[in-house]
Every structure is written in structure tokens, then in C-alpha cells.
Legacy VTK file of the C-alpha trace (Angstrom):
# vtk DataFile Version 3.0
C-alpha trace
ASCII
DATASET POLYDATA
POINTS 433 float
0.000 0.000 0.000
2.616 2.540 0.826
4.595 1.757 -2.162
1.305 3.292 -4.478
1.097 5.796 -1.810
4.188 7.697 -0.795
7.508 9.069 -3.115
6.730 10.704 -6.508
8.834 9.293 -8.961
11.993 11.573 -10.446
12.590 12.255 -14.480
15.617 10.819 -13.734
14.331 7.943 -11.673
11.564 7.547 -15.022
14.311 7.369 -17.591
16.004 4.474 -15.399
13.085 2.401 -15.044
12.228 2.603 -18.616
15.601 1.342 -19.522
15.555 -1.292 -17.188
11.837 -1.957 -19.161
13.208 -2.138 -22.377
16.252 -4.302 -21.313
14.356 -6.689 -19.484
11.992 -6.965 -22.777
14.519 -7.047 -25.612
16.412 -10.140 -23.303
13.322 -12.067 -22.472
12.336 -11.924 -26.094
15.970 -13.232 -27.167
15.933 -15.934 -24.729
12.004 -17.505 -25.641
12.470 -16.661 -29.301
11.237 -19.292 -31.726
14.441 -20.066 -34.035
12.301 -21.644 -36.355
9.585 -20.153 -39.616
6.785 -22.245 -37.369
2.534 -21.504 -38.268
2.304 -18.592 -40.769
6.285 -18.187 -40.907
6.698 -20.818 -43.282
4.179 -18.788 -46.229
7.526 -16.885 -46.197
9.558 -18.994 -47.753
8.137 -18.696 -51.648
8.325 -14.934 -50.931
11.659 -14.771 -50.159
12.887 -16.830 -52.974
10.975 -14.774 -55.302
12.657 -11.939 -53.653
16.213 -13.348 -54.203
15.351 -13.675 -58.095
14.157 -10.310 -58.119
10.600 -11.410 -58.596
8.672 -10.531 -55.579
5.923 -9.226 -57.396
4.805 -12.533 -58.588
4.291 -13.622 -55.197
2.288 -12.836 -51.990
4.157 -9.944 -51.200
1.373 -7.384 -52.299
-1.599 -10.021 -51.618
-4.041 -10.418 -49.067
-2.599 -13.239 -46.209
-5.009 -15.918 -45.736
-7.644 -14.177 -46.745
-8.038 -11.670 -44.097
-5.832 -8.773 -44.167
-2.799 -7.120 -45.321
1.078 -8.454 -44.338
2.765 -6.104 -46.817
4.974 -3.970 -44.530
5.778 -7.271 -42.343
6.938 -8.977 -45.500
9.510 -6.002 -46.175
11.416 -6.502 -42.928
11.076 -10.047 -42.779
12.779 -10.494 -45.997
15.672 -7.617 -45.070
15.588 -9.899 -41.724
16.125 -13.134 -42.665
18.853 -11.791 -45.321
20.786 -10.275 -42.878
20.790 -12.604 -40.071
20.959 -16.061 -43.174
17.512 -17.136 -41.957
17.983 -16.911 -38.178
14.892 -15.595 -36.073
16.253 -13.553 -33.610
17.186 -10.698 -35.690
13.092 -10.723 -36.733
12.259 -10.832 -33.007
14.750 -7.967 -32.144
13.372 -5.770 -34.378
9.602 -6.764 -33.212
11.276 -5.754 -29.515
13.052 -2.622 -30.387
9.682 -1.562 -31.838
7.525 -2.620 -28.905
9.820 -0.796 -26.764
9.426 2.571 -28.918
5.910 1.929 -28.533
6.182 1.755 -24.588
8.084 4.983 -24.934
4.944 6.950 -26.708
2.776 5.168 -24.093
5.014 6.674 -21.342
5.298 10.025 -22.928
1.047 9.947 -23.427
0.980 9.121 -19.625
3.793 11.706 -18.710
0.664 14.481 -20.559
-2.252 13.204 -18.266
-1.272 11.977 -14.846
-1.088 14.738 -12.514
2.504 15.570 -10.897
1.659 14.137 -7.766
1.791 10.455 -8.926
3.158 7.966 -6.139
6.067 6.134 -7.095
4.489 2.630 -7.190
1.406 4.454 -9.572
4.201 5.091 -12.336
5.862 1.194 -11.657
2.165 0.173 -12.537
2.038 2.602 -15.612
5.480 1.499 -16.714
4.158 -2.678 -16.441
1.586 -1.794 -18.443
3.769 0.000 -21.024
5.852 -2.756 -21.289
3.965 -5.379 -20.796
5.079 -8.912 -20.500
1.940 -10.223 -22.234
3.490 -9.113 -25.533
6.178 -11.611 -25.208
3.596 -14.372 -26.506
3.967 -12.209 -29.945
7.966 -10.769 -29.505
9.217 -14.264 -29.652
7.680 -15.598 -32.715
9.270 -13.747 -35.747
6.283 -13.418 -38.031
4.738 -11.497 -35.317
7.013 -8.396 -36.237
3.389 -6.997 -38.184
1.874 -6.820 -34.679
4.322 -4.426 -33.494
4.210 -2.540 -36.962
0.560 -2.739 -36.331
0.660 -1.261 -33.043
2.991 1.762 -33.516
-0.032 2.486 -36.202
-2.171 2.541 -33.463
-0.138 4.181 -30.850
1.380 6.731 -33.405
-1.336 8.413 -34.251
-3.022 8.762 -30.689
0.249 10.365 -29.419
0.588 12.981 -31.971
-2.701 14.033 -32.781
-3.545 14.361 -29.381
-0.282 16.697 -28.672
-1.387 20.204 -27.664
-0.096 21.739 -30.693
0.191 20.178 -33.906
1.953 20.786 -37.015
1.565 19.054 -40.488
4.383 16.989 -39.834
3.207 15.127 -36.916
0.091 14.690 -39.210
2.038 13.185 -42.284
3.809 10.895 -39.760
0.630 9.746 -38.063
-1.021 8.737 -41.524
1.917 7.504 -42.180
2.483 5.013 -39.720
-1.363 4.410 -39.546
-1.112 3.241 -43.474
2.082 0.866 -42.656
0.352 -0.484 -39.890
-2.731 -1.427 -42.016
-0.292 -2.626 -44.520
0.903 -4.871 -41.721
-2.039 -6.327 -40.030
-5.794 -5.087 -40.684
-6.540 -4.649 -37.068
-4.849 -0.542 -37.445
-8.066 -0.070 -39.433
-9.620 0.820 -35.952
-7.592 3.764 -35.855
-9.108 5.951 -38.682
-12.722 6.636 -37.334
-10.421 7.647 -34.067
-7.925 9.851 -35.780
-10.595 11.637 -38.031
-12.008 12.714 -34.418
-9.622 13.834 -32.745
-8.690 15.900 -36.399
-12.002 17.535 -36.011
-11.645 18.222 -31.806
-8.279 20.604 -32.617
-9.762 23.798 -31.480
-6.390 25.181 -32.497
-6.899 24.120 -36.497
-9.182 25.982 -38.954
-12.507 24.338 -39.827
-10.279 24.493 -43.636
-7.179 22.744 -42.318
-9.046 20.082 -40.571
-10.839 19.438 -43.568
-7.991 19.216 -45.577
-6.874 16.528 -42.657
-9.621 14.423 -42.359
-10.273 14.049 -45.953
-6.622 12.982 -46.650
-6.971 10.078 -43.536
-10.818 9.093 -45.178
-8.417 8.948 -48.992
-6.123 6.889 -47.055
-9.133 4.674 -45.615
-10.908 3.852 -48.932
-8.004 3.142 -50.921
-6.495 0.482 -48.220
-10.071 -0.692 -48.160
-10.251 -1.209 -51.585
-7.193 -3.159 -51.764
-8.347 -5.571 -49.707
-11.477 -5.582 -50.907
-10.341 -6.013 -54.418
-7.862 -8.727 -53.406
-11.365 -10.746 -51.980
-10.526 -9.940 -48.173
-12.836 -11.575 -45.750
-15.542 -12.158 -48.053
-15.249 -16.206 -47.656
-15.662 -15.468 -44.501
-19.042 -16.148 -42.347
-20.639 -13.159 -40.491
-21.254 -13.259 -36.913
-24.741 -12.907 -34.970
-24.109 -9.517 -33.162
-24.640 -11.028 -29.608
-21.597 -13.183 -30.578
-19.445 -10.394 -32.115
-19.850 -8.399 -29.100
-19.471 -11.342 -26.467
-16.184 -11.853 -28.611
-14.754 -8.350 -28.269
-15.695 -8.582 -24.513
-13.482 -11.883 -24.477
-10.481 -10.215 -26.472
-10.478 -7.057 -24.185
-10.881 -8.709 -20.479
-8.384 -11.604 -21.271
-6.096 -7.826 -21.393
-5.814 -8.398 -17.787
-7.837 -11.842 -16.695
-6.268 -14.058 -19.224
-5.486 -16.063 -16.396
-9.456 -16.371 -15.081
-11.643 -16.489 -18.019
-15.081 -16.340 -16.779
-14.114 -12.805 -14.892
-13.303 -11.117 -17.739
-16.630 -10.410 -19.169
-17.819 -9.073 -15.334
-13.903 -7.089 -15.037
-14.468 -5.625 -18.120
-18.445 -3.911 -17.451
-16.886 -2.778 -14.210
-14.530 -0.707 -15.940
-16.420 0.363 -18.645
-19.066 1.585 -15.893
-16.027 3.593 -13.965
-14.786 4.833 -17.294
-18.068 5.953 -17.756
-18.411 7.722 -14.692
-15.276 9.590 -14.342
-14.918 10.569 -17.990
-18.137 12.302 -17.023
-16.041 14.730 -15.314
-12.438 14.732 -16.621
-10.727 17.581 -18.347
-11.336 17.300 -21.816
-6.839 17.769 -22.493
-6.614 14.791 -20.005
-10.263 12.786 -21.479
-8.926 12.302 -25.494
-6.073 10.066 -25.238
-7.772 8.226 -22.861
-10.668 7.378 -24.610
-8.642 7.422 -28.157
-6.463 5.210 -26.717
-9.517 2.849 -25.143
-11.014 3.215 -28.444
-8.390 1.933 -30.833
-8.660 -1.277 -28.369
-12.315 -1.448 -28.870
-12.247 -1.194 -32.971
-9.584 -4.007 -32.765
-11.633 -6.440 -30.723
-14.829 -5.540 -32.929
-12.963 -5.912 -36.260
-11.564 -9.384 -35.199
-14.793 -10.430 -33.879
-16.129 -9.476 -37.195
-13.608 -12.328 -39.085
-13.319 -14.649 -36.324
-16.430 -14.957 -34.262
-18.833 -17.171 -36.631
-16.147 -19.680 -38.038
-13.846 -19.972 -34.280
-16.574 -19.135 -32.034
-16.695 -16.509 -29.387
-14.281 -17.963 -26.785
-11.676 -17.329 -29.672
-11.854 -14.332 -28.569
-9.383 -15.373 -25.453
-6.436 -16.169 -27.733
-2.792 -15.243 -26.337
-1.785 -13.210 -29.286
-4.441 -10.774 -28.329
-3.262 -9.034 -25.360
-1.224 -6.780 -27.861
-4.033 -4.970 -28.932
-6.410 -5.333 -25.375
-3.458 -4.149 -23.585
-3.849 -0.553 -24.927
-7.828 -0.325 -23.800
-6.550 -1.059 -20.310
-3.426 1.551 -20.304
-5.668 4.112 -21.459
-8.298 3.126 -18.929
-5.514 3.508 -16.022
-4.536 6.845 -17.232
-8.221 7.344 -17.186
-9.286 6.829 -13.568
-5.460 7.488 -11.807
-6.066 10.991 -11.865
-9.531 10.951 -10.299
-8.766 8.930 -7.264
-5.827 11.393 -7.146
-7.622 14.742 -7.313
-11.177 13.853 -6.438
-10.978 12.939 -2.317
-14.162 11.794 -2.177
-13.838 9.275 -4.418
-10.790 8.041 -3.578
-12.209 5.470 -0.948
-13.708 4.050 -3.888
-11.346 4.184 -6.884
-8.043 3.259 -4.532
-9.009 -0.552 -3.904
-10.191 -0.999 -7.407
-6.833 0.644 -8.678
-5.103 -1.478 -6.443
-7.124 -4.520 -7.403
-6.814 -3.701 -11.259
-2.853 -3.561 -10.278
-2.646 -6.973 -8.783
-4.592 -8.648 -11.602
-2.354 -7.170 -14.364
0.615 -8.687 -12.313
-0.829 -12.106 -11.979
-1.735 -11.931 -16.101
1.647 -10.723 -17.077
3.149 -13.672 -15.219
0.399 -16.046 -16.483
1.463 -14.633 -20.173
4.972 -15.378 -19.137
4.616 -18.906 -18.507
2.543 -19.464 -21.650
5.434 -17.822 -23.592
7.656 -20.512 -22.206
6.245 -23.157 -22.894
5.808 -21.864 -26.375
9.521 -21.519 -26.713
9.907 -25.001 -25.158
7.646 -26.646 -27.738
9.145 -24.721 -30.242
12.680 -26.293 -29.634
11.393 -29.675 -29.687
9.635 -29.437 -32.950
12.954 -27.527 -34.188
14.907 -30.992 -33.312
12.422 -33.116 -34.725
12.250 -31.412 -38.160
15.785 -31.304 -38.689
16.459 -35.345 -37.345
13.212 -36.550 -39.386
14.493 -34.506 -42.711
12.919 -35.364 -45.243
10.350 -38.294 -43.474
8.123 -35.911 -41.179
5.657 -37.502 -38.855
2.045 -35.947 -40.464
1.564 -35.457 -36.723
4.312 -33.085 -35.831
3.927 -31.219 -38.986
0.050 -30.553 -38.266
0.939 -29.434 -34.603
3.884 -27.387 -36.357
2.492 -25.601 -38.959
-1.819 -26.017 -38.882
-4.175 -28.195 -41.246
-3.397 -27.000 -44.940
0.064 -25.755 -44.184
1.357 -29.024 -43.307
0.689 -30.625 -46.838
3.236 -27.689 -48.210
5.328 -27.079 -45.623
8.022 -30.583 -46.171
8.492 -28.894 -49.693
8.853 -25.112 -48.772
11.660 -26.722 -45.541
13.239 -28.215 -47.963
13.840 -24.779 -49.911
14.950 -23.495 -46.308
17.393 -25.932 -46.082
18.832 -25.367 -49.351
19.605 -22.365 -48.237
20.850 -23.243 -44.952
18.220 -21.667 -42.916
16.725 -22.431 -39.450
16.289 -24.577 -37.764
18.622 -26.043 -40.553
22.334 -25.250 -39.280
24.512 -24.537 -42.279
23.991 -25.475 -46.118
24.479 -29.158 -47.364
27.209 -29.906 -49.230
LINES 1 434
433 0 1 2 3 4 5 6 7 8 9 10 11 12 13 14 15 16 17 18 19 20 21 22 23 24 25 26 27 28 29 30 31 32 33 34 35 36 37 38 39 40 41 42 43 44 45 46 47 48 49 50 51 52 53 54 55 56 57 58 59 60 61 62 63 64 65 66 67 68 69 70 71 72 73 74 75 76 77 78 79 80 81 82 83 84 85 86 87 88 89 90 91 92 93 94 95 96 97 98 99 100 101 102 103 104 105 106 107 108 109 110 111 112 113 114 115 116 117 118 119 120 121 122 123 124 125 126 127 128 129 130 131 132 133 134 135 136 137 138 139 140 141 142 143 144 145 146 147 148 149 150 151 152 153 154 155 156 157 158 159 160 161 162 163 164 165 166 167 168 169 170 171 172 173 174 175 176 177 178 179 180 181 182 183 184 185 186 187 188 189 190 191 192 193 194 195 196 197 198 199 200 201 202 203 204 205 206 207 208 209 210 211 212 213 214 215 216 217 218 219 220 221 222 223 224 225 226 227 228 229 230 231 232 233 234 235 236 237 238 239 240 241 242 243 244 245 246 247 248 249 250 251 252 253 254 255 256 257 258 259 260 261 262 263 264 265 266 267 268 269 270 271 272 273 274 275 276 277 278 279 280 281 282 283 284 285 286 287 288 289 290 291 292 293 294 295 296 297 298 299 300 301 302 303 304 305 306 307 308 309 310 311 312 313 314 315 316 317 318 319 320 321 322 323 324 325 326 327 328 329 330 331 332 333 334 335 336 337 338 339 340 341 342 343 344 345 346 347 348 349 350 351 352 353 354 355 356 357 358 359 360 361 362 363 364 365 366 367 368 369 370 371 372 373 374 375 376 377 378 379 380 381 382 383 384 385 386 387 388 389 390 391 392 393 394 395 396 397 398 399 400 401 402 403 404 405 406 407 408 409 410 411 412 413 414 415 416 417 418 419 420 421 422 423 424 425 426 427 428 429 430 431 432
């Protein structure tokens, strides 16, 4: 209790712990990083060799992936990845860390705008776990995952800047900017657009001409990514949910942010803190209320865009997957910078808000350890199938490639290792002679 109640936290004190953050990320992701192209991974492989014969056009590069969304900008670091580090993981993960930790560093900086000054040390250590959250390590270590992060800085990006108190038309180009990559990455950054044309037409500070000239730019944007994917047949093989189930879904995919770990609280968690949001938004300072809710909403979109795709053919308790707590993980930092300052500068509801806080605090710290141990044992399995594709080259037990790579994928994937270990790729060690 004292620890959330006593010392304010230092700049200098702020920079250290973030450092110590983004350390402790970069090396946990190194050491459970999957050195093998394992689910997806493998549809790299024709991609790449079309690459090398300066053919990538022919391939999936510019396609829709599996039928859902956009992998474009992934694709371009993966294959600049795997060149430079001769088809060895890590390097993909690193790069999927050094962006989640610039990510953290926005989140930080959004925080360092809202929370009031008087912040208790142990507050900020809560902020700063949530930043840098060890839930993300379920997507750090696998390499493919790198369009998550490019995903999220699409997100995050655009919240940050547009939400600054002043901005210029640079910060604007560089939040559609990043907003397009991230779409180009993964199709969940679509959520981002209805928020961003918002908060373009809350600047007090812009013309009613220059935020028209803003907003229409971001809706350009919009339609023409949508029209890709349209055009390319994007989700439409793909059932439509009942809207009871979509929404039970996105309930799923945004409580499992922080009850991962106890399922059937989630739903309950999560209309608790909608209800406080609610309430305290009520009365927040509109400077302090934007990011907060832009931030909550970009979490929201997500979970209703995947429920969209995924609710009718995977069912609603999908909507607990691991890889997940990427996206939910932003609803609940913005809902924390939310309701921080209220039990702060609101006595009378500080009786209240302080054991729900501190609840909220002890139930992200139990998920991010729960997230931890699933990563490991991700890693661990990982290993094993790494040693039992390389020994059973080129006779693979139908069973181990199934568990390896997914119904479908197996049938391709002895052909497309194969090309991998031409080239002397993981998990193969060096090329055969």
C-alpha cells in the first residue's frame, strides 16, 4: 500500500526504469524466441525466394494473407531480416522488440501528458508494467509477429501525436503515415481511422479548412487500403457473426487484457470498468479525457474488427487467444490513465477508486506472469519441434507437422523446408554440401 502511496517518482528515476523496461523486454524476447519459420512463418519462404530472383511481385508480397488482411509492410522486414541474419529468427524478433519498446516509450510520454505531478512512485511502476507489458512476449518471440508491433505503432502513433497540444503538419504526415504501414501490416490498425478523423475535427487550435484538408486525406487513405483488400477478396469467404456473438467476442479479447489467467471474470472485469470509465470521464478535463478514450477506443475497434472475421467460423471464446493481449493491452493503459487521476484529485472518491486501482494492479501482475509462462512453454515446444524437423528430414511424422504448422500448411510445408534448407536456414544449421 505505501509503495502506491508515498515518493513521486523523479525524471531521472523515469528514464532508469524505462531502460531497465526495455532491457528486461529485448532479453526475455531473445531468450524464448522461436528459431524456427513455425505456423504462418513458413508462407515466407516462396516470398523470399521470389525476392532473391528479383521477382517478388509474382508472389504474396502485395496479396491479401489468408484471406483476411494485409502483411505487406511485415513482409519487407522479414525479408531484409532473414537476409541479414541467413535465416535466423532472432534478428526478426529484435526488431519486433526494439519496436515494442518505442511503442512503450509513446505510451510513457502519453501518460507523462495526463497523470497529474503528484503520482506515487508505485502508480508510475504500474504505468510502466503496463507499457511494457510482458503479455506481448507471446507475440515478440515468434518472428512473423514483427506486423503486430508494426501494427501497433499504427495505433499508438497516431493517438500520441494528434492528441499533442499543438500540432503541425508533420506530426500529421507521420501519423497517416504510420497508420497506413500499420494497415499494410495487419488489418486490425483499421480501428484507428474513425479515431484519428475525431480527434482531427476536436483541434480547437486548427481551422474548420485545415481540418478538412486533414480528415479528408486520412478518409483517402481509408478507402483506398479498403479497396485493396477488398479487391484482393478480403474476408468475403468469410461467415458473419450474430451480433450477440461479435460483441461477447470483443468482450473476451479485451478482459483476457488483464484476466487471461481467469476467463469467466473477464466479461464481469471488463463492465466494471467500462461503468467507472463511464463515470469519471463524465467529469475529466477534456486535455486529459482524449487520449484516454482514443487510446480505449483503438482497443475497442480491434476487438470488434476481429470479432467481425473470427467470431462465426472460431466461435466466441476465440476471442481469449494469447496473441491478443497486444491490442487489449492498450484499452486497459488508457483506462488507467483514465481513472489514476480521479482517485488522485477527487478525495471523495478516492475510498472508492483506490481498492479498485489497487485490485486492477494486482490482476495485471498475476496476467503478465500467467502470459509469461505461456510464452515458455511456447519456446519449449518450439525447440522440440525444431529438433524433430531437422532429425526426421525429409520423413516428417504428419503429426508433428500438423501441430507445427496447422491443417493446410502441413501438406506444403516438407516442400517449402526443404527450400529453407537449401539455403541453410533455421532450424537447418549450415547449407548441405
Amino acid at each position: 500500500m505505501e509503495a502506491l502511496s508515498g515518493t513521486q517518482v523523479t525524471r531521472r528515476q523515469a528514464r532508469l526504469w524505462s531502460i531497465v523496461g526495455a532491457l528486461l523486454l529485448v532479453a526475455a524476447t531473445l531468450a524464448l524466441h522461436i528459431g524456427l519459420p513455425l505456423w504462418d512463418h513458413i508462407d515466407l519462404v516462396p516470398i523470399y525466394r521470389a525476392w532473391l530472383e528479383g521477382d517478388v511481385s509474382s508472389s504474396g508480397f502485395w496479396r491479401v494473407h489468408d484471406g483476411s488482411h494485409l502483411h505487406t509492410s511485415a513482409y519487407a522486414v522479414l525479408l531484409l531480416t532473414t537476409w541479414l541474419s541467413h535465416g535466423r529468427p532472432w534478428l526478426d524478433c529484435l526488431v519486433s522488440a526494439l519496436l515494442m519498446v518505442g511503442v512503450a516509450m509513446l505510451l510513457l510520454r502519453l501518460a507523462s501528458r495526463v497523470l497529474p505531478r503528484g503520482l506515487a512512485r508505485g502508480w508510475w511502476f504500474v504505468v510502466g508494467l503496463l507499457a511494457f507489458y510482458p503479455g506481448h512476449l507471446i507475440n515478440l518471440q515468434w518472428g512473423w509477429q514483427v506486423a503486430v508491433f508494426i501494427s501497433l505503432a499504427g495505433l499508438v502513433v497516431p493517438v500520441v501525436l494528434l492528441t499533442a497540444s499543438s500540432l503541425r503538419w508533420s506530426g500529421w504526415v507521420a501519423s497517416l503515415v504510420a497508420a497506413v504501414l500499420g494497415v499494410m501490416s495487419f488489418g486490425t490498425t483499421l480501428a484507428v481511422f474513425p479515431v484519428a478523423v475525431a480527434l482531427l475535427l476536436s483541434r480547437s487550435d486548427w481551422s474548420w479548412l485545415r481540418r478538412a484538408i486533414g480528415v479528408s486525406f486520412w478518409l483517402l487513405a481509408l478507402a483506398g487500403l479498403v479497396a485493396w483488400m477488398r479487391w484482393d477478396h478480403a474476408g468475403q469467404a468469410i461467415a458473419r457473426p450474430h451480433l450477440g456473438d461479435a460483441l461477447l467476442y470483443a468482450g473476451n479479447y479485451l478482459g483476457s487484457g488483464l484476466l487471461h489467467f481467469a476467463q469467466p471474470l473477464a466479461l464481469p472485469w471488463l463492465g466494471v470498468a467500462l461503468l467507472v470509465a463511464a463515470v469519471v470521464a463524465w467529469r475529466a478535463p477534456r486535455q486529459r479525457l482524449l487520449p484516454c478514450l482514443a487510446l480505449m477506443a483503438c482497443a475497442m475497434g480491434a476487438a470488434l474488427l476481429t470479432a467481425w472475421g473470427r467470431a462465426a467460423p472460431f466461435g466466441v471464446e476465440h476471442g481469449f487467444m494469447t496473441r491478443y493481449v497486444s491490442y487489449s493491452i492498450l484499452f486497459w493503459f488508457g483506462w488507467f490513465m483514465l481513472v489514476l487521476p480521479a482517485m488522485v484529485e477527487r478525495p471523495a472518491w478516492r475510498r472508492w477508486l483506490r481498492p479498485l486501482l489497487l485490485l486492477a494492479a494486482v490482476i495485471a501482475t498475476f496476467n503478465a506472469m500467467h502470459m509469461t509462462k505461456k510464452a515458455i512453454g511456447v519456446s519449449r515446444n518450439a525447440n522440440a519441434y525444431a529438433r524433430q524437423i531437422v532429425s526426421q528430414y525429409p520423413d516428417y511424422d504428419p503429426q508433428l507437422l500438423e501441430r507445427a504448422y496447422g491443417p493446410g500448411r502441413d501438406q506444403t510445408a516438407p516442400e517449402l523446408l526443404g527450400i529453407w534448407r537449401q539455403y541453410g536456414f533455421a532450424p537447418f544449421e549450415r547449407t548441405p554440401e
